[in-house]
C-alpha positions as MATLAB code, in Angstrom:
seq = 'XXXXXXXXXXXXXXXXXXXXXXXXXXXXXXXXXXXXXXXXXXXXXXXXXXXXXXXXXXXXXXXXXXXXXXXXXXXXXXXXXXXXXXXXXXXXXXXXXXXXXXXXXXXXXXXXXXXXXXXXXXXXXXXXXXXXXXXXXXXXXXXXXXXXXXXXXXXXXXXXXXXXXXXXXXXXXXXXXXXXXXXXXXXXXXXXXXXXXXXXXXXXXXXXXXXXXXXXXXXXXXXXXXXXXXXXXXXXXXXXXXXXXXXXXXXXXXXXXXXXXXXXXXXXXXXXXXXXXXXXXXXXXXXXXXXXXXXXXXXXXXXXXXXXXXXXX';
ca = [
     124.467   55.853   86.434;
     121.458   57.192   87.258;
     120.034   60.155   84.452;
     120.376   63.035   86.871;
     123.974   62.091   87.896;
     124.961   62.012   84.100;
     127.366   65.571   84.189;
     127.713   65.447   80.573;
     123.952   65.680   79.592;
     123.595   68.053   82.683;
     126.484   70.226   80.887;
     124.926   69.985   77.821;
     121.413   71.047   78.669;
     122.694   73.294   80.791;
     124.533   75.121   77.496;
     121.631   74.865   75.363;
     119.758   76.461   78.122;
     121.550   79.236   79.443;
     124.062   79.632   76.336;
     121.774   79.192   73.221;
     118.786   80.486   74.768;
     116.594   77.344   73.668;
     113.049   77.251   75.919;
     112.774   74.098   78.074;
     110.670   72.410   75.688;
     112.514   72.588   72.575;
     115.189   71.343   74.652;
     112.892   68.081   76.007;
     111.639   67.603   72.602;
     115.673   67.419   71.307;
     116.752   65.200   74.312;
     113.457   63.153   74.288;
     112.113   63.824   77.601;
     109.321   65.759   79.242;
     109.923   69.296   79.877;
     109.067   68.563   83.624;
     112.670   66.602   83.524;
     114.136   69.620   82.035;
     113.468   72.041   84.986;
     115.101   68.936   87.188;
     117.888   69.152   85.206;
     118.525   72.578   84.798;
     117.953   72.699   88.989;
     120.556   69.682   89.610;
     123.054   71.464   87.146;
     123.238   74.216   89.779;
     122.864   72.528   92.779;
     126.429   70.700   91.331;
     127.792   73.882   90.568;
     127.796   73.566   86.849;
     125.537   77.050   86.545;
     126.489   79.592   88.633;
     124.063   82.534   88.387;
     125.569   86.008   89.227;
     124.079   89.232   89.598;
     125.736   92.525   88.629;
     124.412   94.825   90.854;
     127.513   96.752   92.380;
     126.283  100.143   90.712;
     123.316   99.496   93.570;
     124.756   97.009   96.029;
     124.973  100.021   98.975;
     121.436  100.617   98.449;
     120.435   96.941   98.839;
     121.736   96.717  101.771;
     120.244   99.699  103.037;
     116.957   99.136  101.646;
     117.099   95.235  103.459;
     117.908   96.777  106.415;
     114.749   99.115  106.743;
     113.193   96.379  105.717;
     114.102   93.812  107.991;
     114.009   96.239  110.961;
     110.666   97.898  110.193;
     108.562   94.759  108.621;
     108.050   96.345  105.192;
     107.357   95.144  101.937;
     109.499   96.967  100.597;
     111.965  100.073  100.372;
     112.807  102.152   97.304;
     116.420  104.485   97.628;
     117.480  106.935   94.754;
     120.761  108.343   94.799;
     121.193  111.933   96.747;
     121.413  114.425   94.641;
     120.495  118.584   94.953;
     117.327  119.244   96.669;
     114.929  119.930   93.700;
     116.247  117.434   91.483;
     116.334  114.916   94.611;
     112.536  115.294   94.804;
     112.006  114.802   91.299;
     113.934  111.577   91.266;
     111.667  110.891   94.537;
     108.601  111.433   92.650;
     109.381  109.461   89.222;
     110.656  106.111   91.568;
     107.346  106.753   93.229;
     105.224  106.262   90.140;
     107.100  103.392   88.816;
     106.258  101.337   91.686;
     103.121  102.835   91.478;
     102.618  101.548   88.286;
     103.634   97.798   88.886;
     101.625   97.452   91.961;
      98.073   99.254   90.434;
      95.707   96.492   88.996;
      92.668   97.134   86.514;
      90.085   97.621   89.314;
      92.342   99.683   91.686;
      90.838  101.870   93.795;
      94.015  104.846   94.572;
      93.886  106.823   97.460;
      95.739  110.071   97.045;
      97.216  112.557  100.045;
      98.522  115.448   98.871;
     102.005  117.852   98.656;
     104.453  118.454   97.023;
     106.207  115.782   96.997;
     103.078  113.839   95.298;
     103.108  116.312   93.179;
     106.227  115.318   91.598;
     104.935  111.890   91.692;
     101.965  112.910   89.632;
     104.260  115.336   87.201;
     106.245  111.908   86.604;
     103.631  109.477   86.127;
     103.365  108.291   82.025;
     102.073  105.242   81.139;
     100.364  104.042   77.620;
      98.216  101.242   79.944;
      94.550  102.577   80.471;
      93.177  101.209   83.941;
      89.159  102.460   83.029;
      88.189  100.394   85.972;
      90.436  101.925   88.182;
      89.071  104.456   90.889;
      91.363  107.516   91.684;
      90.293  109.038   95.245;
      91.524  111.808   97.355;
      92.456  111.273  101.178;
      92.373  114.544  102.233;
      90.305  117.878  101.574;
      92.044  120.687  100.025;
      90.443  123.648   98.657;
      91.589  127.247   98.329;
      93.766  129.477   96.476;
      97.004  128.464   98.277;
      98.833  126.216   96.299;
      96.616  124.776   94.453;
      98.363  122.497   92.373;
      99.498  120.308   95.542;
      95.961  120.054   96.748;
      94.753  116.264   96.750;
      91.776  116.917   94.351;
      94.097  118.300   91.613;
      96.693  115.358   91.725;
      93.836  112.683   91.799;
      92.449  114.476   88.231;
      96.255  114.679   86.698;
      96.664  111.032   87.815;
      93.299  109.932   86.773;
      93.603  111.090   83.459;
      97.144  110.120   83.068;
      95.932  106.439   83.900;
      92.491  107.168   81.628;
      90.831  106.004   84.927;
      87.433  107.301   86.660;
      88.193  109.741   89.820;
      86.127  111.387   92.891;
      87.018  114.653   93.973;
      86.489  115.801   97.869;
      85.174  119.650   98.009;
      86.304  120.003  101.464;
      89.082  122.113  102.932;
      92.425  120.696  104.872;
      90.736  121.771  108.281;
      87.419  123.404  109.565;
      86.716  125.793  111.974;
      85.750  123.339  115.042;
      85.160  120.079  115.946;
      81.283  119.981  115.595;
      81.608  121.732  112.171;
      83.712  118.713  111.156;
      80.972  116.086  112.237;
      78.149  118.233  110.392;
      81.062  118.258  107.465;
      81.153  114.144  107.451;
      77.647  113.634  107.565;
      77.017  115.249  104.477;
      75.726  112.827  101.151;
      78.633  113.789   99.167;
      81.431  114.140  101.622;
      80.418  110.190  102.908;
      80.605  108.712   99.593;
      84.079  110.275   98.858;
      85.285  108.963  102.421;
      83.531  105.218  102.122;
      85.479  104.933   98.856;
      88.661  105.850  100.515;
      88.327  103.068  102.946;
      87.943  100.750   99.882;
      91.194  101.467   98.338;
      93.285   98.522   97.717;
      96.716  100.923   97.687;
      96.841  104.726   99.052;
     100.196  107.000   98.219;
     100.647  109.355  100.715;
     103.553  111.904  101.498;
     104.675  111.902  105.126;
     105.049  115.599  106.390;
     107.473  116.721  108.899;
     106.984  118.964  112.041;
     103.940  121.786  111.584;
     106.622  124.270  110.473;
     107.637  122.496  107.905;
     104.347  121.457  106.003;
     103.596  123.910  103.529;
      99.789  123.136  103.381;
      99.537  122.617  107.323;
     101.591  126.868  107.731;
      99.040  128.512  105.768;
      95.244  126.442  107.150;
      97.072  126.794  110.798;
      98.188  130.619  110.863;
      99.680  132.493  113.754;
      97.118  132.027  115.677;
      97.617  128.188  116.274;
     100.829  129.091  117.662;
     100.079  126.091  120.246;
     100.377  123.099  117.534;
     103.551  124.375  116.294;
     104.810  124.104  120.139;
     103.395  120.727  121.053;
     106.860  118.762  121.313;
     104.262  115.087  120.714;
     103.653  116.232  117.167;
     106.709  114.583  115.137;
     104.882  115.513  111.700;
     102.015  113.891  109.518;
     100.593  111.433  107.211;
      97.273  112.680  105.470;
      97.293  115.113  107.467;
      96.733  113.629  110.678;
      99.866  114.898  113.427;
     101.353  111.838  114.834;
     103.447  111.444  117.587;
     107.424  109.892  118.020;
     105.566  105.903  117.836;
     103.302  106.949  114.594;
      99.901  107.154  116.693;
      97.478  110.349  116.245;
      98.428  113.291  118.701;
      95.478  114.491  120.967;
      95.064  118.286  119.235;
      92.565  120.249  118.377;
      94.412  120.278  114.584;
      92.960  116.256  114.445;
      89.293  117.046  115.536;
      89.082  119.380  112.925;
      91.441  117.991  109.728;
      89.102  116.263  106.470;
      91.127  113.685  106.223;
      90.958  109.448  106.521;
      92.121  108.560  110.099;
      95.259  106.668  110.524;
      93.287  103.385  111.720;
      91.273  103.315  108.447;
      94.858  104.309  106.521;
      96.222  100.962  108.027;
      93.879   98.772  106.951;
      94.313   99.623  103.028;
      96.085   96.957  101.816;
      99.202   98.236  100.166;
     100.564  102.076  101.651;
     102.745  103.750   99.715;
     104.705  106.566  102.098;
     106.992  108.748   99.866;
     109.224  111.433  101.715;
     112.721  112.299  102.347;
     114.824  115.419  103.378;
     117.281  115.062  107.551;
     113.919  117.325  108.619;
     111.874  114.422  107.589;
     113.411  111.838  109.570;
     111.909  111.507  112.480;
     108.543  111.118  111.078;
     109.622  108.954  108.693;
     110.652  106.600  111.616;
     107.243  107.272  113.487;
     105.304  106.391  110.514;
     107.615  102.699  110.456;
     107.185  102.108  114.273;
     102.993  103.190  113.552;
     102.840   99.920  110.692;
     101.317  102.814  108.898;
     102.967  102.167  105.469;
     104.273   99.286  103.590;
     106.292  100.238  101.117;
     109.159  103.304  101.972;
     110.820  105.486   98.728;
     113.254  107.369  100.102;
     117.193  108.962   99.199;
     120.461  107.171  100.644;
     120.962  110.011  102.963;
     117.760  110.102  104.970;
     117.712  105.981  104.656;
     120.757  106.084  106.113;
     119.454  108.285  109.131;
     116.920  106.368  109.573;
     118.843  103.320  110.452;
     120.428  105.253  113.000;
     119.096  104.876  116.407;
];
């Protein structure tokens, strides 16, 4: 009988393996083999059905399967779901699942483009790691400047994150949105302004929250006003990502809001290599579902509840 087909040894390794917790080489050294065997064996003791691996995972089985849907249907890398809980406490949840897989994808010479809002800002309230990254690059996305909520603005996450990850930042002294057009293209041509935006189109992974319709963006109410009463009415505009409005199949909206917004344009968002999009909340939804049809993230955390709307058609 040929070694492999011997279902005693097969048993045996297979207990000395998985039962004793022995490594594969003390195991070839003890059975007199290379450790190259080993691994056969250990395969060709479950391909007989001798090991059967199971994984305990009914605490989070509904979420698997809603997270593999998304998935499948959309073409991402990956989704995130937290359980649904009450609104404040749901975003906090958001926000710490956010910077865990923030923290297993960022490398040593990341470069981190930031959005901003408040959902970020629970990402960057729940961000703690002892790992230093002082190679690492933390860049904003967007301008943000003013006294109205400051604390969601992108330059003041990308310092909190920066020093949380003891990394180097760039901070962008621009506001959301300028007066016109033309003051927008004097805006971008200026020394400082360009360096902050080349880096931005370096970054190897971006986080970004996706915003819902105008009314609903607390950044986008108080730089639009009452006098912009126009954007708030244009049905196209499902909500935003960085600030740019997109419309119902994730592409930019034709407004006068995108000439003027300081923020990296969604063609330069797609090519970053790893997009983080972090939102959730039923007014959220349909964004959230523009942004998948746009390719303009990679990687969805989100609650059950608006997952589950968003699988609906």
């Amino acid at each position: 009988m040929a070694i492999l087909e011997d279902r005693r040894l097969l048993v045996k390794i297979a207990h000395m393996y998985y039962e004793e917790g022995e490594t594969q080489s003390q195991i070839a050294s003890k059975i007199g083999v290379s450790r190259s065997l080993i691994s056969k064996y250990l395969a060709k003791a479950r391909e007989k059905g001798i090991v059967e691996i199971i994984i305990h995972d009914e605490g989070d089985q509904k979420f698997r399967r809603l997270e593999s849907e998304i998935e499948k249907k959309y073409g991402l890398r990956e989704v995130v779901c937290i359980e649904n809980i009450e609104y404040e406490s749901s975003k906090k949840r958001l926000g710490n699942a956010a910077s865990q897989y923030l923290l297993r994808a960022i490398k040593e010479d990341s470069v981190l483009g930031i959005s901003s809002g408040t959902t970020l800002n629970e990402v960057a309230k729940s961000l703690s790691t002892n790992k230093r990254y002082p190679s690492a690059t933390i860049v904003p996305l967007v301008g943000g400047v003013g006294n109205e909520r400051v604390d969601i603005h992108a330059n003041s996450l990308v310092a909190r994150i920066g020093e949380v990850l003891n990394a180097d930042y760039e901070l962008l002294h621009v506001p959301v949105m300028v007066d016109s057009k033309e003051a927008k293209e004097v805006m971008m041509r200026q020394p400082s302004v360009q360096k902050v935006f080349r880096l931005a189109e370096k970054c190897d992974i971006a986080i970004v929250g996706i915003g819902g319709t105008p009314e609903h963006s607390t950044m986008v109410k108080s730089y639009l006003g009452h006098q912009n009463k126009d954007v708030f009415m244009n049905t196209k505009v499902v909500g935003d990502i960085c600030y740019n409005f997109i419309d119902k199949d994730g592409r930019a909206t034709n407004s006068s809001w995108n000439e003027r917004v300081m923020a990296l344009n969604l063609e330069k968002l797609k090519h970053i290599h790893l997009v983080i999009g972090v939102a959730s909340g039923a007014e959220k939804v349909n964004s959230i579902k523009a942004a998948l049809k746009g390719k303009l993230i990679d990687v969805l955390v989100t609650d059950e509840a608006t997952a589950i709307a968003i699988t609906k058609e």
